[in-house]
C-alpha positions as CSV (number, residue, x, y, z in Angstrom):
1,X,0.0,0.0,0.0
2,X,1.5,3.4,-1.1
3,X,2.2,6.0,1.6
4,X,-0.6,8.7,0.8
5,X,-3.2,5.8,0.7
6,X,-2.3,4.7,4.2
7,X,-2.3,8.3,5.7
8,X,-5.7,9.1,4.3
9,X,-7.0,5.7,6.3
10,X,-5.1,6.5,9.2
11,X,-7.9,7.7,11.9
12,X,-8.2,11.7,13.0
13,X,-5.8,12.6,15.7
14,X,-7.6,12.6,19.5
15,X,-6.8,16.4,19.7
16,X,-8.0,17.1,16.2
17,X,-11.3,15.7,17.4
18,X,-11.5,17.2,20.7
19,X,-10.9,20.9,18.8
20,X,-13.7,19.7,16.6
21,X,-16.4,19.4,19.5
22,X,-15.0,22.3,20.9
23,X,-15.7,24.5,17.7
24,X,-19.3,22.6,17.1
25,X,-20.5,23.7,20.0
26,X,-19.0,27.4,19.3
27,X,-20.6,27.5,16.3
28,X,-24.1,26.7,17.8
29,X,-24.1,29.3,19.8
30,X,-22.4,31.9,17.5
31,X,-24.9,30.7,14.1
32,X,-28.0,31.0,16.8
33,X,-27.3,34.7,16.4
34,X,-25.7,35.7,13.0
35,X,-28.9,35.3,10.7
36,X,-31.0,37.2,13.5
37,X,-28.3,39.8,13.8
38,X,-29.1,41.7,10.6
39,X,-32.6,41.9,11.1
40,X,-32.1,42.8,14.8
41,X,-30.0,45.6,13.9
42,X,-33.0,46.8,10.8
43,X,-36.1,45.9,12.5
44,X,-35.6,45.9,15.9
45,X,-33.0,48.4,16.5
46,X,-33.9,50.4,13.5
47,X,-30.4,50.9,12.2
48,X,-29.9,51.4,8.1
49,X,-28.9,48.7,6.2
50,X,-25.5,50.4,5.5
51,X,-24.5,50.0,9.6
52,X,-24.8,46.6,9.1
53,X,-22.0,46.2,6.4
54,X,-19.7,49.4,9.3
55,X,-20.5,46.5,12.3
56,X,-19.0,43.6,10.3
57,X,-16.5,45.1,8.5
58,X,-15.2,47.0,11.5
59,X,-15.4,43.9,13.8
60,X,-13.4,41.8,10.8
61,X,-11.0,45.1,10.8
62,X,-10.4,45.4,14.6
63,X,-9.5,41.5,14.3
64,X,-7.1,42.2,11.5
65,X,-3.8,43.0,13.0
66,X,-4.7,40.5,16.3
67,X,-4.2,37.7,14.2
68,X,-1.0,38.3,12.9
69,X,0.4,39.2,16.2
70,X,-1.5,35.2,17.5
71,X,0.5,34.1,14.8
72,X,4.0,35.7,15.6
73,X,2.9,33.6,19.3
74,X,1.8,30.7,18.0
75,X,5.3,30.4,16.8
76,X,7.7,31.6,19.1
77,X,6.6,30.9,22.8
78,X,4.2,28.6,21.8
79,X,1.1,28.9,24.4
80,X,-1.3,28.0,21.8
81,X,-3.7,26.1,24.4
82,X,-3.7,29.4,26.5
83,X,-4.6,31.6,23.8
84,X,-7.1,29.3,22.1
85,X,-8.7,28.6,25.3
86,X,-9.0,32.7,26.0
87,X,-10.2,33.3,22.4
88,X,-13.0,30.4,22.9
89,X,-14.1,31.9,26.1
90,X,-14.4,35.1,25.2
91,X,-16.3,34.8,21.8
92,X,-18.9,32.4,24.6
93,X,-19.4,35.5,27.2
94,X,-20.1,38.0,24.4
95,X,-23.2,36.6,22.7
96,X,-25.8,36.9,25.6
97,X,-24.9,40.2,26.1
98,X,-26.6,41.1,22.9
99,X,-30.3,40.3,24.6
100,X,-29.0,43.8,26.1
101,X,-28.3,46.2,23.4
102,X,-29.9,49.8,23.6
103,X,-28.8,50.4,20.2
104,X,-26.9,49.8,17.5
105,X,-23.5,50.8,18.6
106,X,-24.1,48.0,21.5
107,X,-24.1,45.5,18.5
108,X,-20.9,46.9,17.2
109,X,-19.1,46.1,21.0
110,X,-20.3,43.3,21.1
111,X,-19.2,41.9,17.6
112,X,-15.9,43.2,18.2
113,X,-15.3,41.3,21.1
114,X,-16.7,38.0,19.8
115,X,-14.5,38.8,16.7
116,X,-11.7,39.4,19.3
117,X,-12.2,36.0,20.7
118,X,-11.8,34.9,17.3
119,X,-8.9,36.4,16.3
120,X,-6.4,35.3,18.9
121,X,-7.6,31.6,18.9
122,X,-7.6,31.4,15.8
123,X,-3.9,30.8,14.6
124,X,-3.1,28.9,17.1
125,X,-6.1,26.7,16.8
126,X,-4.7,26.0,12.9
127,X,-0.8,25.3,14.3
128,X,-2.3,22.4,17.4
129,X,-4.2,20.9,14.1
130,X,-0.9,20.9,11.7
131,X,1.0,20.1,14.9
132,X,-1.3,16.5,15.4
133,X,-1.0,15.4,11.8
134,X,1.2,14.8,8.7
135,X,1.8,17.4,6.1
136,X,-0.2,14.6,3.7
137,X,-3.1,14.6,6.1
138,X,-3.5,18.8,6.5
139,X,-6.7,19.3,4.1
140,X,-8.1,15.7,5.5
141,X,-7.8,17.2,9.4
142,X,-8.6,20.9,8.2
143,X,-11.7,19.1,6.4
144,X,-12.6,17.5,9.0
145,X,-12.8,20.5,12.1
146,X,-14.3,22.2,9.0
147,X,-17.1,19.6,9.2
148,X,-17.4,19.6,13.0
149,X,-16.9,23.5,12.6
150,X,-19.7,23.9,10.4
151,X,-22.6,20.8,12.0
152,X,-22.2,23.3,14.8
153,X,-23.4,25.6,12.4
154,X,-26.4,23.8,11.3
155,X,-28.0,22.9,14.6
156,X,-27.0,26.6,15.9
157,X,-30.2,28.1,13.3
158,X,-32.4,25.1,14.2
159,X,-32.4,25.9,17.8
160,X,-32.8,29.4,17.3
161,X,-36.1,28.7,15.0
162,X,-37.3,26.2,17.9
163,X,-36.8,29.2,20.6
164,X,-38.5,31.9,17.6
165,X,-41.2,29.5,17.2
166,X,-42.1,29.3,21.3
167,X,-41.0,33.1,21.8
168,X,-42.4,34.5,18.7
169,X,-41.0,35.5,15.5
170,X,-40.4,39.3,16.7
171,X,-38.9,38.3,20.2
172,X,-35.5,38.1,19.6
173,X,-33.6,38.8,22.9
174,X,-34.5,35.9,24.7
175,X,-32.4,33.9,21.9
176,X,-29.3,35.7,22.5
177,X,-29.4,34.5,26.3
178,X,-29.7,31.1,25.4
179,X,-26.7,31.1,23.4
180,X,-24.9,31.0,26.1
181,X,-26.0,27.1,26.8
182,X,-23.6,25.7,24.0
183,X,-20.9,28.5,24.8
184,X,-20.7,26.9,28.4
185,X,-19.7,23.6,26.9
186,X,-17.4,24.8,24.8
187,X,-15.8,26.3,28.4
188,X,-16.3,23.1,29.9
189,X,-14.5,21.0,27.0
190,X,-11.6,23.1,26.9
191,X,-10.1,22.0,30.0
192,X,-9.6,18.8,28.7
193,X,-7.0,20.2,25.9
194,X,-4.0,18.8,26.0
195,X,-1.3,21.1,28.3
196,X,1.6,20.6,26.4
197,X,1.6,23.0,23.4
198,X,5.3,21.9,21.7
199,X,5.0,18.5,20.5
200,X,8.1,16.5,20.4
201,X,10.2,17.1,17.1
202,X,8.7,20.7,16.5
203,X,10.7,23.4,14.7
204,X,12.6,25.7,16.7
205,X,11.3,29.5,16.0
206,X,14.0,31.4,13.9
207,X,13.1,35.1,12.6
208,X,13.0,34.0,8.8
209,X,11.1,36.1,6.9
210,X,8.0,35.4,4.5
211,X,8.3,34.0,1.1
212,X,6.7,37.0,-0.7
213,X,8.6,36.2,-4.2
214,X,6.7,32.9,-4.8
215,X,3.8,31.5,-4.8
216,X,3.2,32.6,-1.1
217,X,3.0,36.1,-2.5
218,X,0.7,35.2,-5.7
219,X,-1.4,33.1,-2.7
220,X,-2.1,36.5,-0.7
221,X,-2.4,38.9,-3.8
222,X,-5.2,36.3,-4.7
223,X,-6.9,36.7,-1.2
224,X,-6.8,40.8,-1.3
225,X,-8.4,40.6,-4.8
226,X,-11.0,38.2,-3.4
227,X,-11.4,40.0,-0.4
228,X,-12.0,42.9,-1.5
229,X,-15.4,41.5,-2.8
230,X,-16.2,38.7,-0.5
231,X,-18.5,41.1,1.7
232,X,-20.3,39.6,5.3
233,X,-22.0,36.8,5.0
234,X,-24.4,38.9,6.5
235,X,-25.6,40.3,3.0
236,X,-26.6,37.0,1.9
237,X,-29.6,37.0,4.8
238,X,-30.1,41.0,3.9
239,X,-30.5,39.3,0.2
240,X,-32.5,36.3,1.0
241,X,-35.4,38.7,3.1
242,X,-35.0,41.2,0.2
243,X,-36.2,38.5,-2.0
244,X,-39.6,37.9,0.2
245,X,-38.3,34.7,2.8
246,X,-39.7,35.7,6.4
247,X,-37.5,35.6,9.1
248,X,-37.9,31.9,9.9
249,X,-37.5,31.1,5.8
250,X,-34.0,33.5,6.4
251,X,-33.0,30.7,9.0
252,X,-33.5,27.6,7.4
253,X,-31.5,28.6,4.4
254,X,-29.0,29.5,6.5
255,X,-29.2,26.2,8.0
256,X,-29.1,24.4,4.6
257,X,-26.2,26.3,3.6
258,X,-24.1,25.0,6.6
259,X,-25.6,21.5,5.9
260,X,-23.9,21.8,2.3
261,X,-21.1,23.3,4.0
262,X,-20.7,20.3,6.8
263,X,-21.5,17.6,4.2
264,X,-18.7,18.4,2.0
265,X,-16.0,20.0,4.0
266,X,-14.6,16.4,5.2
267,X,-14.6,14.6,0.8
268,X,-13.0,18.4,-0.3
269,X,-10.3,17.9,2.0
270,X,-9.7,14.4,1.2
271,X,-9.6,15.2,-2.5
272,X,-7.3,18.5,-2.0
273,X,-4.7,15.6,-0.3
274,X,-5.0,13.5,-3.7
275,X,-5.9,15.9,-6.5
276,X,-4.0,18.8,-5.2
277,X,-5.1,22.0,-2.8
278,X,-4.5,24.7,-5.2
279,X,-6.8,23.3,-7.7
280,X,-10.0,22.2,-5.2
281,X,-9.3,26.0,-3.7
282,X,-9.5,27.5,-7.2
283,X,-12.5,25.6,-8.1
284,X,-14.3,27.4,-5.3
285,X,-13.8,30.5,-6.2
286,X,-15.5,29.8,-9.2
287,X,-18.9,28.4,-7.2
288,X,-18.5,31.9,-5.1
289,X,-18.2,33.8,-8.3
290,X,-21.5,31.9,-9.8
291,X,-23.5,32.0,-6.7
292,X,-22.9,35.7,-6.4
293,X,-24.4,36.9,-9.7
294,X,-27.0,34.4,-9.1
295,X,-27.7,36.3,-6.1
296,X,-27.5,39.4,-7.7
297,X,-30.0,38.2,-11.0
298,X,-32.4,36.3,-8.5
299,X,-35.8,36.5,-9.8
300,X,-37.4,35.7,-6.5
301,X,-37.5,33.9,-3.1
302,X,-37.4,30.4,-4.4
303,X,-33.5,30.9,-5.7
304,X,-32.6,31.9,-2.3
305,X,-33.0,27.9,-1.6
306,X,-30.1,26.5,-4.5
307,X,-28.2,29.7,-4.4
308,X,-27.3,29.1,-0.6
309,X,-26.3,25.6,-0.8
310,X,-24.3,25.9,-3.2
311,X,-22.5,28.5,-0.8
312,X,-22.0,25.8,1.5
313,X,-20.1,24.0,-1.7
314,X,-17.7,26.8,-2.3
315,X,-17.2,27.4,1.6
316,X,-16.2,23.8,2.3
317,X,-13.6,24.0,-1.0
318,X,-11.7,27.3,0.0
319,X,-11.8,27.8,4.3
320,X,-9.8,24.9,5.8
321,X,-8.6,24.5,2.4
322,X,-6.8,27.6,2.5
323,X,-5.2,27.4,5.8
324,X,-3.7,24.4,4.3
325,X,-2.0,25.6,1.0
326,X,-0.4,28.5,3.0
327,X,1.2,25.8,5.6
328,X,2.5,24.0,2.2
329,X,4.2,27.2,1.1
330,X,6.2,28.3,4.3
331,X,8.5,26.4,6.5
332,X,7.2,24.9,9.7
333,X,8.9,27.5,11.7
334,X,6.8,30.4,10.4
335,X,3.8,28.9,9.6
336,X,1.9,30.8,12.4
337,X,2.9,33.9,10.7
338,X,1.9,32.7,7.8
339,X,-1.9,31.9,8.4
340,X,-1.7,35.2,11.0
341,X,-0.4,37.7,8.0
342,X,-2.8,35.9,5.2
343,X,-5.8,36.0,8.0
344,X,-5.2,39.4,8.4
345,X,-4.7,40.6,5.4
346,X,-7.7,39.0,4.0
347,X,-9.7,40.7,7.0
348,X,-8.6,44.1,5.7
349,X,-9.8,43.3,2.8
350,X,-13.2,41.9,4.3
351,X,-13.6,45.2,6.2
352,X,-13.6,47.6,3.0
353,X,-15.7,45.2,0.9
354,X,-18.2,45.2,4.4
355,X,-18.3,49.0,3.9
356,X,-18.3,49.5,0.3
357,X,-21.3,46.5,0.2
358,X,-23.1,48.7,2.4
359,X,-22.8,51.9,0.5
360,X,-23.5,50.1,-2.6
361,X,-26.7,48.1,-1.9
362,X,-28.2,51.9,-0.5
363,X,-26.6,53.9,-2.9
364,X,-27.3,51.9,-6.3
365,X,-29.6,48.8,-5.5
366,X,-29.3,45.4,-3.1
367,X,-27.9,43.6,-6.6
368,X,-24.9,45.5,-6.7
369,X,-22.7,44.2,-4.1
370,X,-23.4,40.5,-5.4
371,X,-22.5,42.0,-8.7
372,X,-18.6,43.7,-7.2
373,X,-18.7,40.0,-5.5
374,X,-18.9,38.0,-8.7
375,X,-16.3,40.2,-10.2
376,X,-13.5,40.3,-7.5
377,X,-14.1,36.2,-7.3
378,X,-13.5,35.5,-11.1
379,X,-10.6,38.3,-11.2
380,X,-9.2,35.8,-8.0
381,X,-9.8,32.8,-10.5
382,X,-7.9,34.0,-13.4
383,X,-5.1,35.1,-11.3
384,X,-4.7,31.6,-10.1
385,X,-5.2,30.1,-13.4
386,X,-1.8,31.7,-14.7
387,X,0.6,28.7,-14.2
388,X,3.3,29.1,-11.3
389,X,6.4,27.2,-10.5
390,X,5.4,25.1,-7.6
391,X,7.0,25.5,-4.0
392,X,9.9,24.0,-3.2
393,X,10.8,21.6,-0.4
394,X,11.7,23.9,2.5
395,X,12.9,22.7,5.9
396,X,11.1,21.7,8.4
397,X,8.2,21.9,6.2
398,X,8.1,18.1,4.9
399,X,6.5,17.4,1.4
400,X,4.8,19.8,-0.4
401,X,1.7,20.1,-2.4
402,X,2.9,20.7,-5.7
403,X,-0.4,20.6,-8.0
404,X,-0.9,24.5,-8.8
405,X,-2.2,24.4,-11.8
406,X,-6.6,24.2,-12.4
């Protein structure tokens, strides 16, 4: 039996799976919130539509530069179980304080803490997971927390339509306090982390810089260009009620997106491993680029439906995906930086598409921010399509993902 057929039967690593569980249950409680979120802010709170895209693009923003700095930790003193174990706790004690928002600027504090949370576990999170497997197994184990990631994800909206449905459709508050029921076992489960944060045989840190004349540089010019259209997920809800769903409609989309999303993460990682990374991560941007102008030329409610789980489909091809083609470009000894400066940078581009969504859908129509999406996503596609000389072998880094081509 060849090598890279034994390593894809090899089981998941313990830790790999206890990270899993501990981002499900994260998920829940964060995905109970985000479709309500929007409408809170537009209904409830009264805010224009345009705060919506400020709130998420400055919460992404404020995150920007936290990552890279998680990163530069992640590599050099290596507390990674301290700092994912803060982020994770944080992100659970800022949702229920949403059931208490005067306004809108409440919202905004509170996003930017969760977001906070987010940030500094983020990196770390992505090093413990490389850390527990072989560079052969990366989109396999990224597929897989993906997966658990993103189940989370699905039951998070189904509980919150179950509380809407006993509460009432316009009584959102009480939902926010009950996120907090998942983001107490997430607390609870990470005490059981492992304490030991350098695994035997790790790469010593050395200041080396970043690849930037390679394909490590093409890789992040490709994630501004994206970026820069790839508004909040929070548009896509905005969208979806635009288009006539009601508010319960708005959360079992979202619920079938993140079914897609869970259903396919785990087979798109196991094929990036055996047809190549570069080439499942460039296919995705083509499904973002298609479900964008779809979004963009719906002709009414019922496209909502297709459109969003096809999301899921590009979602599960590009995020853990994408953490693992940067790890296959860098040596082990910065690969925190790595993912931190690539997370960051793709979160300042995040918060100006946020904005300029915002101004757009007000200023021209609620199409035209789909229509910049679909535009920055196939601009992303052809830059990857020009051919590249793969990465070379770098040390520390083991074998490399060489398939760069579509």
């Amino acid at each position: 039996m060849r090598r890279a057929d034994q390593a894809r039967r090899e089981p998941v690593p313990a830790i790999v799976k206890r990270l899993g569980w501990v981002s499900f249950f994260t998920d829940a409680a964060t995905e109970m919130l985000y479709p309500l979120i929007p409408i809170f802010l537009t209904v409830t709170l009264g805010a224009p539509v345009a705060v919506v895209g400020v709130i998420e693009g400055l919460a992404d923003g404020i995150s920007t530069g936290l990552k890279a700095a998680a990163g530069y930790v992640a590599d050099r003193v290596h507390r990674n179980r301290l700092l994912v174990s803060v982020g994770y706790t944080v992100s659970a004690l800022a949702k229920p304080v949403l059931a208490f928002s005067p306004g809108w600027w409440f919202v905004a504090c509170a996003r930017v803490t969760d977001r906070f949370g987010k940030a500094v576990r983020g990196v770390p999170r992505d090093v413990m997971i490389a850390d527990a497997v072989e560079p052969a197994q990366r989109g396999r184990a990224f597929g897989y927390h993906r997966a658990m990631d993103t189940a989370g994800a699905v039951v998070g909206p189904l509980l919150a339509l179950v509380a809407l449905l006993i509460l009432g459709q316009d009584n959102l508050r009480p939902v926010f306090v009950l996120a907090f029921i998942p983001g107490l076992a997430t607390i609870v489960l990470l005490r059981t982390l492992p304490r030991n944060d350098r695994p035997a045989g790790a790469a010593q840190w050395e200041p080396s810089p970043l690849p930037w004349r390679g394909p490590f540089g093409r890789y992040v010019l490709v994630l501004v260009v994206f970026g820069l259209g790839n508004s909040s997920d929070a548009f896509l809800l905005l969208r979806a009620r635009n288009l006539g769903l009601s508010t319960i409609q708005v959360i079992l989309a979202y619920a079938l997106y993140n079914l897609a999303y869970a259903a396919t993460s785990l087979p798109a990682g196991i094929r990036a491993d055996r047809k190549g990374r570069l080439r499942v991560f460039r296919s995705g941007l083509l499904v973002f680029a298609l479900v964008y102008l779809g979004f963009a030329l719906a002709p009414g409610a019922w496209a909502v439906w297709p459109l969003l789980g096809c999301y899921g489909l590009y979602m599960a091809a590009t995020d853990g995906i994408g953490r693992a083609v940067v790890l296959d470009m860098v040596p082990d000894s910065i690969r925190g930086k790595a993912l931190g400066v690539t997370q960051a940078v793709t979160g300042g581009a995040v918060l100006v598409a946020g904005v300029g969504a915002g101004v757009l859908w007000q200023a021209v129509s609620p199409a035209a921010p789909f229509v910049a999406g679909a535009a920055a996503a196939a601009g992303a596609w052809l830059l990857l399509a020009v051919p590249v000389a793969p990465p070379l072998a770098v040390p520390g880094g083991g074998p490399r993902n060489s398939s760069s081509g579509p």
